[in-house]
C-alpha positions, 0 to 999 in steps of 0.5 A, spaced: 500 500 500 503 507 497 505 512 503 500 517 503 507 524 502 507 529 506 504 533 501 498 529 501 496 528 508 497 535 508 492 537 503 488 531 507 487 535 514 486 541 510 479 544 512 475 546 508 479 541 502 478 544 496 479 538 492 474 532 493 477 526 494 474 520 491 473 513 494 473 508 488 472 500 489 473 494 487 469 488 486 472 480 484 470 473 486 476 469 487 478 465 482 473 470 476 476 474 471 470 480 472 471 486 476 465 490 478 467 497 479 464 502 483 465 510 484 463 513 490 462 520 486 454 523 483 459 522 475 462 515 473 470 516 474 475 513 469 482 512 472 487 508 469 483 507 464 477 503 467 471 505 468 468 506 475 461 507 475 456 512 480 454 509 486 450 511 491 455 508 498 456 509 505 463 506 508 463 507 515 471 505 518 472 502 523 471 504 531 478 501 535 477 495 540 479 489 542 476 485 537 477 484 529 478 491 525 472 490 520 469 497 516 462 497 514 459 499 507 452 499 506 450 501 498 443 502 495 441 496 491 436 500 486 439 498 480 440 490 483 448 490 480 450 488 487 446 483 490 446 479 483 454 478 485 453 477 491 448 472 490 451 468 484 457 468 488 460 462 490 467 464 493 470 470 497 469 477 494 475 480 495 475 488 495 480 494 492 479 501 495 482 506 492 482 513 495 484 519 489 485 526 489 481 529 484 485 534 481 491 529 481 489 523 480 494 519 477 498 517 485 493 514 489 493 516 496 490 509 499 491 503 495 488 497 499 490 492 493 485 486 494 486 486 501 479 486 504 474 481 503 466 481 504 465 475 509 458 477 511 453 481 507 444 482 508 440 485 503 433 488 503 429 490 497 433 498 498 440 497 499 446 491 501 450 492 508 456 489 508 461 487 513 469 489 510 475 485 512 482 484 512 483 477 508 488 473 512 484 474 520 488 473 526 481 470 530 482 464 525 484 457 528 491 455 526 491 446 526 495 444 530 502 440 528 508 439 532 514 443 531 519 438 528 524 438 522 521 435 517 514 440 519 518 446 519 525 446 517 526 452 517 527 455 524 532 449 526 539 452 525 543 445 526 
């Protein structure tokens, strides 16, 4: 994920901003070549030259605590694009969120680089709300193996 410069976070902190920031996602089933792209903006964004369509999207960040960070998005689910992927979908959903300054596109200031998942979603007639988190998780079990040279030999020396 890039760094954003000084530059940029100092024109991130600035009040008022006075060019907008634009959230663009993401959208790819694991193993499928189909990307859903979507553009929290009133007008489609082209970026490198992919098409970002409008999307009606809240992204609420996550709130620090002892448990797994996770964000949470809610779409509208007028145009049913998002909960017809999500139904078909089989496999895990991965999840790019890039963050771009209008007035200079080019350099993302934040590039999550498909390391979100969706590992829940709900709908409604209106709109999709969808827990966003990181891929690999650390509350997952790890099997249990003796640690032995021919199971890791990489941390025997001798």
């Amino acid at each position: 994920m890039p760094t954003p410069t000084e530059a940029q976070r100092h024109k991130l902190n600035r009040d008022p901003i006075r060019d907008p920031h634009i959230v663009l996602l993401e959208f790819q089933e694991d193993g499928q070549t189909s990307v859903h792209r979507a553009a929290i903006n009133t007008e489609d964004v082209t970026w490198q030259g992919e098409v970002y369509y409008r999307a009606s999207i809240e992204i609420q960040l996550p709130r620090t605590g002892g448990d797994e960070t996770r964000a949470s998005m809610t779409a509208s689910n007028v145009d049913r694009l998002l909960s017809r992927a999500l139904d078909s979908a089989t496999q895990r959903i991965n999840v790019r969120m890039i963050l771009i300054d209008y007035a200079a596109p080019d350099m993302p200031i934040i590039d999550t680089k498909n390391l979100l998942v969706i590992p829940s979603a709900t709908g409604t007639a209106m709109e999709i709300t969808a827990d966003l988190g990181p891929r690999a998780s650390l509350l997952e079990p790890v099997p249990f193996k003796k640690t032995t040279k021919q199971e890791f030999p990489g941390i025997w020396l001798v």
